[in-house]
C-alpha positions as CSV (number, residue, x, y, z in Angstrom):
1,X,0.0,0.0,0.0
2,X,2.7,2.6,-0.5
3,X,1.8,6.1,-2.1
4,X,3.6,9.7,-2.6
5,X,5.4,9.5,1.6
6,X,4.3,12.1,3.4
7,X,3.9,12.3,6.8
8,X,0.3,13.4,7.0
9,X,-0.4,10.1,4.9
10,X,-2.1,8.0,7.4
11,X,-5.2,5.9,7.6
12,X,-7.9,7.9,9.0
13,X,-9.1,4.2,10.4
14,X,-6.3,3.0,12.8
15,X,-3.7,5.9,12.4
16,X,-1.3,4.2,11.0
17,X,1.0,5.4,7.9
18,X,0.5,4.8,4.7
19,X,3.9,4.6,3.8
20,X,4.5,0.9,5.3
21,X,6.6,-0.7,2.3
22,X,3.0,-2.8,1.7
23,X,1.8,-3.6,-2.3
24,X,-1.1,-2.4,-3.5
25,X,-2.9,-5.7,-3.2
26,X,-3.5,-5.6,0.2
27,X,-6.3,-2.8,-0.5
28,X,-9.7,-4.4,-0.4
29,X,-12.1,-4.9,-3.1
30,X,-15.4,-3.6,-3.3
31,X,-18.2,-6.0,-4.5
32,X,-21.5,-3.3,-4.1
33,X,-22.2,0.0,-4.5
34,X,-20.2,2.1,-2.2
35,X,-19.6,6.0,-1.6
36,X,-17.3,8.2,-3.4
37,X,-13.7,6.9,-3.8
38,X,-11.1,7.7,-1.0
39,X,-8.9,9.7,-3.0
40,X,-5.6,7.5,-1.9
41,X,-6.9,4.7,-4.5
42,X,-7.5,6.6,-6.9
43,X,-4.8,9.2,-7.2
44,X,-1.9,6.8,-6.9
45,X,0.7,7.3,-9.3
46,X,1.0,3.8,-9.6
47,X,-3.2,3.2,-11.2
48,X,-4.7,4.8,-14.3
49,X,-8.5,5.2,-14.7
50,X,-10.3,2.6,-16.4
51,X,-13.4,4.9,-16.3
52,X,-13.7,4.8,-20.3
53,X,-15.1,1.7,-19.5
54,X,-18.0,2.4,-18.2
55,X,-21.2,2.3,-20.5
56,X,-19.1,0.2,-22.4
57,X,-19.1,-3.7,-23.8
58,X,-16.2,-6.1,-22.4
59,X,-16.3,-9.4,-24.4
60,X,-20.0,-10.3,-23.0
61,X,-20.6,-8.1,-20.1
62,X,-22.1,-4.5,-20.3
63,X,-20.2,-2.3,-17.6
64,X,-22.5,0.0,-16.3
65,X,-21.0,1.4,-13.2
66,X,-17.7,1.9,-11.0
67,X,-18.6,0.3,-7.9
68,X,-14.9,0.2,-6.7
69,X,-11.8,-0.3,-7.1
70,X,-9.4,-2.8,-4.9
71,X,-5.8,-4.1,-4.4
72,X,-5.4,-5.3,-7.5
73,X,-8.1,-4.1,-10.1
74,X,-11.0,-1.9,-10.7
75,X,-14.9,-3.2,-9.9
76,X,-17.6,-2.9,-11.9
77,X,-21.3,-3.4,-11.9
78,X,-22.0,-5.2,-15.1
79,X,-24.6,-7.4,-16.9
80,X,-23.9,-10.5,-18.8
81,X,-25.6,-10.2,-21.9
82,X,-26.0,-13.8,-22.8
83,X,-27.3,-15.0,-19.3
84,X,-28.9,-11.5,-18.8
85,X,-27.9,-11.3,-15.1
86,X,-26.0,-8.7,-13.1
87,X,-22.4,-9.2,-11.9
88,X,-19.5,-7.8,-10.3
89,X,-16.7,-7.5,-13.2
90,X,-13.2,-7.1,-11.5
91,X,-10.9,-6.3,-14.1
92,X,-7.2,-5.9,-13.5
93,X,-4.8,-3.0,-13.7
94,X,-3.3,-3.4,-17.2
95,X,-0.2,-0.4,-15.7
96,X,0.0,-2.8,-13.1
97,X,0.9,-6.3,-14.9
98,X,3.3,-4.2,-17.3
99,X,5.0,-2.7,-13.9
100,X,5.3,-6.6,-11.8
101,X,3.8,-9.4,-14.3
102,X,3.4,-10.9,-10.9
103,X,0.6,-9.1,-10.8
104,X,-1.4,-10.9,-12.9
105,X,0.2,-14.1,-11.3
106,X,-1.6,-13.2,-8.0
107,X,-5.2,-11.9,-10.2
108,X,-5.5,-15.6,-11.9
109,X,-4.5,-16.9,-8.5
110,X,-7.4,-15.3,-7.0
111,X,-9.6,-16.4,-9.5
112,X,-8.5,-20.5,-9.4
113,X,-8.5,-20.0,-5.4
114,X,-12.0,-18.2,-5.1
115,X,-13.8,-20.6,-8.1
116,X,-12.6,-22.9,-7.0
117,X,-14.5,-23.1,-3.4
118,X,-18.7,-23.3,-3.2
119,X,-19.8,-22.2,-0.2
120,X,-23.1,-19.7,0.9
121,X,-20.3,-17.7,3.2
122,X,-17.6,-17.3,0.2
123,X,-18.5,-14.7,-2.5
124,X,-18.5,-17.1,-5.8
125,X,-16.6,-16.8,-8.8
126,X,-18.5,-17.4,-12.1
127,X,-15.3,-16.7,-14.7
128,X,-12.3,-15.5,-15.2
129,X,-11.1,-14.5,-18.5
130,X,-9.5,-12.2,-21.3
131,X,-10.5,-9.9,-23.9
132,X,-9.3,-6.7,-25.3
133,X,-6.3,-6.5,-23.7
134,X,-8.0,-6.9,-20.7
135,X,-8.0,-10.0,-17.6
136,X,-11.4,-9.9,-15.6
137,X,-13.5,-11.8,-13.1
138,X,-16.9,-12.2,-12.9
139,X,-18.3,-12.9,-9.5
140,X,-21.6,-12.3,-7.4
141,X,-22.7,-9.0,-7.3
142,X,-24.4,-8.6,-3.5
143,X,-26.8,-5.6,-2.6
144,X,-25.5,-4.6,1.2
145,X,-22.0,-3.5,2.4
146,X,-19.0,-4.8,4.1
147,X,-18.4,-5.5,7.7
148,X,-16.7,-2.5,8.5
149,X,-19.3,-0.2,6.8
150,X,-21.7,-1.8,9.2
151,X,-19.1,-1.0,11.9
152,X,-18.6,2.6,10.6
153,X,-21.9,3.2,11.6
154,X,-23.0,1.3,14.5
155,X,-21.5,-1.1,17.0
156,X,-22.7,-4.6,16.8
157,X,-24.6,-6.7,19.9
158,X,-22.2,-9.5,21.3
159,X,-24.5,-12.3,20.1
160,X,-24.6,-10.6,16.3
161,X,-21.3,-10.0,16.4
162,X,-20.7,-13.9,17.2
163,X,-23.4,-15.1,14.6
164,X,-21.3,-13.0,12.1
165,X,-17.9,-14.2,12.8
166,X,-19.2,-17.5,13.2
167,X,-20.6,-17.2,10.0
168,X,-16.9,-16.5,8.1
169,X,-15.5,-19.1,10.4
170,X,-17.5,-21.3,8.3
171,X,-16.4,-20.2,5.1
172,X,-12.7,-20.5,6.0
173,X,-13.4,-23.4,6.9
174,X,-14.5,-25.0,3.2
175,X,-10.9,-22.9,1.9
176,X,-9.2,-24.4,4.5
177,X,-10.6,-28.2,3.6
178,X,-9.7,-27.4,0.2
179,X,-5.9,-26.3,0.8
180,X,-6.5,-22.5,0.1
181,X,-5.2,-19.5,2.8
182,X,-7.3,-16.1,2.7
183,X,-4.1,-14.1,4.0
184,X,-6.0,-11.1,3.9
185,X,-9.4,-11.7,6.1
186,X,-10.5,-8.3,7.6
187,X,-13.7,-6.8,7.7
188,X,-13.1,-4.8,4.4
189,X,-12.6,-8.2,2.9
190,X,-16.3,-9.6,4.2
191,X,-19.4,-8.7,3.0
192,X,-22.8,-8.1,4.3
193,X,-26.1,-9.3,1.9
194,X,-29.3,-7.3,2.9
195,X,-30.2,-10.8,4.6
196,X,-27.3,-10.3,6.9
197,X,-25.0,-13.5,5.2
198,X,-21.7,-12.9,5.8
199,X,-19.5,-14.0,2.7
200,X,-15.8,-14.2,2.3
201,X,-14.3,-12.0,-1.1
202,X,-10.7,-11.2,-2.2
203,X,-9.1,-13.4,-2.4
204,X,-6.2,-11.8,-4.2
205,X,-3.8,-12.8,-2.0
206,X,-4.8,-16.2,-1.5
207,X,-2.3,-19.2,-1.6
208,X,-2.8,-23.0,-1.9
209,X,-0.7,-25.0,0.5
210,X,2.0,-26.9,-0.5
211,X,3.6,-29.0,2.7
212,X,6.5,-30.2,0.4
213,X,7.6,-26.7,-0.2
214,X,6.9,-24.6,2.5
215,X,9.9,-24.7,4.4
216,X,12.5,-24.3,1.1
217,X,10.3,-20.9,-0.7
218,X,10.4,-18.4,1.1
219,X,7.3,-16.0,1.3
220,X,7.2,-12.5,0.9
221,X,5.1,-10.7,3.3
222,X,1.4,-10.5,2.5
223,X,-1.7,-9.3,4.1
224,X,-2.7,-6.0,6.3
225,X,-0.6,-5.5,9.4
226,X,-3.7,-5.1,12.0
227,X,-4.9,-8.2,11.3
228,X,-1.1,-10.2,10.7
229,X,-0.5,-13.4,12.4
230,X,2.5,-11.9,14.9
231,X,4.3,-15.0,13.8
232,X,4.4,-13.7,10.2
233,X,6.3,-10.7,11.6
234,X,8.8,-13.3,12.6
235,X,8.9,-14.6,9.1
236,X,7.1,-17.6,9.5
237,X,5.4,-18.5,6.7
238,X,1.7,-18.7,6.1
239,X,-0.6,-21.4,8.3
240,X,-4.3,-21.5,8.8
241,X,-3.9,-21.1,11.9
242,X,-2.7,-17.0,10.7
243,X,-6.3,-16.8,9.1
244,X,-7.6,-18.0,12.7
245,X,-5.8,-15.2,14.0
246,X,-7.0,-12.8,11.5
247,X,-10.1,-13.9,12.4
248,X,-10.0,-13.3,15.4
249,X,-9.1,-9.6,15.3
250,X,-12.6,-9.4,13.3
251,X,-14.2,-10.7,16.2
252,X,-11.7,-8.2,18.7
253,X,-13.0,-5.8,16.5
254,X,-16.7,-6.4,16.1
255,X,-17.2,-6.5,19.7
256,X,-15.4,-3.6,20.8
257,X,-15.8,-1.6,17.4
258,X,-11.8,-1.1,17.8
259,X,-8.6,-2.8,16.5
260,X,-7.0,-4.1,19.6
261,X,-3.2,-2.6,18.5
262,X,-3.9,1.0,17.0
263,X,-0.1,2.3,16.3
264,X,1.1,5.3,14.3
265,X,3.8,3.3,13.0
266,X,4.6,0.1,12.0
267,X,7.2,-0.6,13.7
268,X,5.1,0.1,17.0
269,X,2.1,-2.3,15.6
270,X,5.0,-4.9,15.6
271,X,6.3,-4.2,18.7
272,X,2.4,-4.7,20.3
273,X,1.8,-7.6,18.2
274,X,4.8,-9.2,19.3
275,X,4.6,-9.0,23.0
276,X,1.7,-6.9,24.4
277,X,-1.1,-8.8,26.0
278,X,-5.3,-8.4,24.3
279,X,-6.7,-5.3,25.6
280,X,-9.5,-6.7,28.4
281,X,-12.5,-7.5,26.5
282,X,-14.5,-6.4,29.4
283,X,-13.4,-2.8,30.1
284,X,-14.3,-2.4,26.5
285,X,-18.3,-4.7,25.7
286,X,-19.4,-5.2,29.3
287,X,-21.9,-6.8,27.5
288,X,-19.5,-9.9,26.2
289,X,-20.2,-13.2,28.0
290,X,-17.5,-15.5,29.7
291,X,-18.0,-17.3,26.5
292,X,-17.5,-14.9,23.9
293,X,-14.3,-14.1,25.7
294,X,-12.2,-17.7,25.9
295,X,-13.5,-18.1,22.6
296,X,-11.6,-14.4,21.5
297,X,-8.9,-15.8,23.7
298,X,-8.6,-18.8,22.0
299,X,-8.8,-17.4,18.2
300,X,-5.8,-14.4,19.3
301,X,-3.5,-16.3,21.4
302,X,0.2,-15.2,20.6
303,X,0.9,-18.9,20.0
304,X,0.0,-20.2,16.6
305,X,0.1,-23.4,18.7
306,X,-2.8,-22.4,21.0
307,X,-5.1,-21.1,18.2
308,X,-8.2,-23.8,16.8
309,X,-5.8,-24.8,14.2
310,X,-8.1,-24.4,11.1
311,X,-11.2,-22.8,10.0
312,X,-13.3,-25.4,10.9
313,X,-12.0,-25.7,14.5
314,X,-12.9,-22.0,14.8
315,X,-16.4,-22.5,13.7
316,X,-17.0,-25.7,15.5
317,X,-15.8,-23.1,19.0
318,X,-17.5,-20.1,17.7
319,X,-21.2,-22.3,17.4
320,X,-20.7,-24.0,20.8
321,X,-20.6,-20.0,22.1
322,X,-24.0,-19.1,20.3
323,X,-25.2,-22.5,21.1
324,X,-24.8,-22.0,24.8
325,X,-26.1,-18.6,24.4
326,X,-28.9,-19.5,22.2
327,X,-29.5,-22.7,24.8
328,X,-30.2,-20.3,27.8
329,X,-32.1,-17.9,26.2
330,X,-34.3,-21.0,25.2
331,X,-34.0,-22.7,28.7
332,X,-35.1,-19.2,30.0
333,X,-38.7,-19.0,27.4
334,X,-39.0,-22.5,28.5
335,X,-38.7,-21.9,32.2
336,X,-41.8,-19.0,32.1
337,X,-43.1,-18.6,29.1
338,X,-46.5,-20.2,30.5
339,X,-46.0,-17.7,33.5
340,X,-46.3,-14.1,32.0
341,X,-46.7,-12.5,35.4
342,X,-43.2,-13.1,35.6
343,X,-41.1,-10.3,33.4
344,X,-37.2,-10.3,32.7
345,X,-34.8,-8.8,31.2
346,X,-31.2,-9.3,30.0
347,X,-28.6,-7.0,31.3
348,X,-24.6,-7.6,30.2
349,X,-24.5,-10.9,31.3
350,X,-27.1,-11.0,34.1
351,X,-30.8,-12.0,33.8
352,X,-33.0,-9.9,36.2
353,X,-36.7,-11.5,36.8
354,X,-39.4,-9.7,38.6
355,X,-41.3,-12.4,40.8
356,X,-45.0,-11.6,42.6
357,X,-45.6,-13.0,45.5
358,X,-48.4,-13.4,47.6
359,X,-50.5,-10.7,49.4
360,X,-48.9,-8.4,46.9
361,X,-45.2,-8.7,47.8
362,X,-42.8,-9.4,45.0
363,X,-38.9,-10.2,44.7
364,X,-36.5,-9.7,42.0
365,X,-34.4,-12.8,41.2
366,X,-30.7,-12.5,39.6
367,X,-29.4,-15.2,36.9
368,X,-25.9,-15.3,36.2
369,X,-22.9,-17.7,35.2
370,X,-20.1,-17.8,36.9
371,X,-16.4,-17.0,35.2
372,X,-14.9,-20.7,35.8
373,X,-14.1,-22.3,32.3
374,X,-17.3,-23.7,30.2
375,X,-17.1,-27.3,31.8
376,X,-17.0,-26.0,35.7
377,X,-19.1,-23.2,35.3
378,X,-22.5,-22.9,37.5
379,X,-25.1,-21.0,36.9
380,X,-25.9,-19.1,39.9
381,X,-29.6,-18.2,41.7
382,X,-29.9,-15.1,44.1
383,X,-32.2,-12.5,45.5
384,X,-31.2,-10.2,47.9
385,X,-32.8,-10.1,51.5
386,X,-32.1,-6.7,53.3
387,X,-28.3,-4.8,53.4
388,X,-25.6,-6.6,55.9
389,X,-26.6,-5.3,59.7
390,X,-24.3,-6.5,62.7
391,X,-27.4,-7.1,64.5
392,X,-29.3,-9.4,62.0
393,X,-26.5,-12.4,62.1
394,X,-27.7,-14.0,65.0
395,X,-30.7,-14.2,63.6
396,X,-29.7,-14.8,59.6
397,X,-28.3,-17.7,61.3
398,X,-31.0,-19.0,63.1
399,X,-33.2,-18.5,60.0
400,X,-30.8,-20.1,57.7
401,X,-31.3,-23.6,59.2
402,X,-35.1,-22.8,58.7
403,X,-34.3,-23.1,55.1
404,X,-34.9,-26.0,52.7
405,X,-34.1,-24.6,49.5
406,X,-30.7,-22.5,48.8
407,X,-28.7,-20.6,51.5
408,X,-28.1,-17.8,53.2
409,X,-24.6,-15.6,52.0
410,X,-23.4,-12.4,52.1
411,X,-23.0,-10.9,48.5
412,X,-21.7,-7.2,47.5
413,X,-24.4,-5.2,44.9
414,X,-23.4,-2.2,43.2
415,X,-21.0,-1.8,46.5
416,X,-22.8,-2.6,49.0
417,X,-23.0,-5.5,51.2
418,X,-26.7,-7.7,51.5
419,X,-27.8,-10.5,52.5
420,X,-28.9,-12.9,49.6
421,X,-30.9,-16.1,49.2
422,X,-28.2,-18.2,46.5
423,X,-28.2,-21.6,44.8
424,X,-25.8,-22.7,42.2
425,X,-26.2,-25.2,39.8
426,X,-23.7,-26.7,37.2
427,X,-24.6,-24.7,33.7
428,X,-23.7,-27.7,31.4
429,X,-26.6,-29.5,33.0
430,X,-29.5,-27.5,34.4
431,X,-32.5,-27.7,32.5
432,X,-35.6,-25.4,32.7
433,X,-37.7,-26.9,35.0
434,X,-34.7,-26.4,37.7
435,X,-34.8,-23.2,36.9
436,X,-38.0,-22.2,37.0
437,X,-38.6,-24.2,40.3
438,X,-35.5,-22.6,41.8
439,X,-36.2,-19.1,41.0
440,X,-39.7,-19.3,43.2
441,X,-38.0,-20.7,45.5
442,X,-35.6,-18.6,46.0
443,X,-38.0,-15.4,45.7
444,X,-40.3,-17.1,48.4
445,X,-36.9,-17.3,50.9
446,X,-35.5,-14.2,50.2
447,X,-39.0,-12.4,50.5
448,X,-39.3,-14.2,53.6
449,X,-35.8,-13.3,55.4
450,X,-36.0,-10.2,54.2
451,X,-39.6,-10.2,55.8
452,X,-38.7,-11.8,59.2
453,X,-35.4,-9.4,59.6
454,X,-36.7,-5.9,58.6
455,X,-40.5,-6.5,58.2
456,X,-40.5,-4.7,55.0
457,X,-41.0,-5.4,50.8
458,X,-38.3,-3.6,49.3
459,X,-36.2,-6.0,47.2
């Protein structure tokens, strides 16, 4: 990506120079209809305008409009004339393969790679060709925008966020099965349908794996620094397990609407990638679950060796997090969906349920998982009684072998200290009718402590 240096040349996105030694072709390609230009791809020095094009016939397709231009070509919207249909027409910089013929290497590349893969998350290849001078693809053309439009102008929920990543986990996956690397997965590089499918495009910089050869060629640096294995700064070649990475800085990024390293320099980015530690999660989305995070964990860790090693170990993590969070939503409906005089809501990642009692008392119940790994985590039950008073232990205690159901414990809420009603049970196993039983439970002995110790109905 290098232009004219200048030190004002930075990317308005994550502040880092343009200047950075990169090629052209790490630039994303635009598939839809986008805004005006950024001026850095199309005053380069190193492009000439293909706008003559437009309105004009290429072999069998009728280009009707620029909808962007990318690493390694300019995008059209187009319609085939024989099979009447519209389609994205990437056509490749003819300055460019005179300048590096490798450029046309790495263009055909993308094409075999990309048409090579059938998937519902991967942006589909119909052709690749010639004519006039001129090499093109013909892909998809999708109606909706790229991830990080979407994140230009809103951040995402947690569980959409998920569903989304999960989504191009699931695409890499099918490259991976087939032997191909992205090497350039970021959110410019995914796009959005109007139905919300994520799908996979670029793959310009794409490589098929070769075992016998990897450790005897060596590869030049590809891809876009944010999102760079940190083992590839090392000069380790390209794995899948560097697209799980890169994948993972999606997610980072998705959740917190942030890239987890943002540097002025190079250099710097390096320097972070190589040995600073992933920002917390949780001073950033409050709203991610314990799930969502050892899943980020996993996908980012430093160690290539720590990572799910392919794209289909990613997705198979990534759906076991919406499937737990999808499970306790549904466990939750279950429980009292045939009580509607009992009301809750979600908060971060705590369920609050409003519970009437009798003689018009009521109690507010609190759901919420505990931060042990996925296979010892409980699912805690609690109301709160009345705050911590020296003079109620004696008779807390007295009360609490009274109790059938739960326990009395001391618990701190929003800083202060209360008495609580609490049961725990172990989240991989409780099932709705536990939890429903539980939570009256629990309302009924917290309503009556808190009854018995200050005679009042305030929690």
């Amino acid at each position: 990506m290098r232009f004219a240096s200048n030190a004002d040349d930075a990317c308005p996105r994550c502040g880092v120079s343009v200047d950075l030694g990169l090629t052209i072709a790490s630039l994303p390609t635009q598939l839809f209809k986008s805004g005006p230009l950024n001026k850095l791809t199309t005053s380069s020095p190193y492009v000439e305008s293909l706008n003559h094009l437009i309105g004009r016939e290429l072999h069998v397709y009728q280009c009707r409009s620029l909808l962007g231009r990318g690493g390694m070509g300019w995008v059209y919207l187009a319609r085939h004339r024989d099979l009447s249909r519209e389609c994205a027409l990437k056509i490749l910089s003819p300055k460019l393969v005179q300048q590096d013929p490798n450029y046309l290497e790495h263009f055909l590349n993308e094409g075999r790679a990309a048409a090579s893969l059938s998937h519902p998350n991967i942006v589909t290849i119909h052709a690749v060709g010639e004519a006039d001078g001129h090499h093109f693809l013909e892909m998809e053309f999708l109606r909706g925008q790229s991830l990080q439009q979407l994140l230009d102008q809103a951040p995402l929920s947690p569980l959409r966020a998920t569903s989304i990543i999960c989504q191009v986990a699931q695409g890499l996956a099918t490259a991976h099965q087939k032997g191909i690397l992205h090497r350039d997965l970021k959110p410019d590089n995914i796009l959005l349908t109007h139905r919300g499918i994520a799908k996979i495009g670029d793959f310009g910089l794409a490589k098929r794996l070769h075992p016998s050869s990897a450790e005897t060629v060596p590869e030049t640096l590809a891809g876009t620094p944010h999102y760079m294995a940190p083992e590839l700064f090392q000069g380790f070649s390209s794995t899948t397990a560097c697209d799980v990475y890169s994948l993972g800085i999606c997610y980072f990024s998705l959740l917190t609407g942030r890239l987890p390293f943002p540097r002025r320099s190079l250099n710097e980015l390096v320097t972070a990638a190589l040995h600073d530690p992933l920002p917390k999660i949780t001073d950033i989305c409050e709203q991610a679950t314990p799930e969502m995070i050892d899943c980020l964990n996993a996908l980012t860790a430093r160690s290539p060796a720590n990572r799910p090693q392919s794209g289909l170990e990613a997705s198979s993590l990534l759906q076991a997090v919406l499937g737990h969070l999808r499970d306790f939503e549904t466990l939750m409906h279950d429980a009292f969906e045939g009580t509607p005089h009992v009301t809750w809501t979600r908060k971060e990642n705590q369920y609050q349920l409003k519970v009437p009692l009798t003689d018009g008392r009521g109690q507010t119940v609190y759901i919420e998982s505990s931060d042990h790994a996925s296979d010892h985590r409980l699912l805690t039950i609690f109301s709160t009684c009345c705050p911590v008073q020296p003079h109620y232990f004696e008779q807390a205690l007295r009360l609490n072998n009274e109790i059938s159901h739960g326990g009395i414990a001391i618990r701190d809420v929003d800083g202060q200290s209360f008495f609580v009603m609490v049961d725990t049970y172990p989240s991989a196993t409780v099932d709705a009718e536990e939890i429903r039983q539980s939570v009256f439970e629990i309302a009924r002995q917290a309503d009556f402590i808190e009854h018995k110790l200050t005679g009042q109905d305030i929690h």
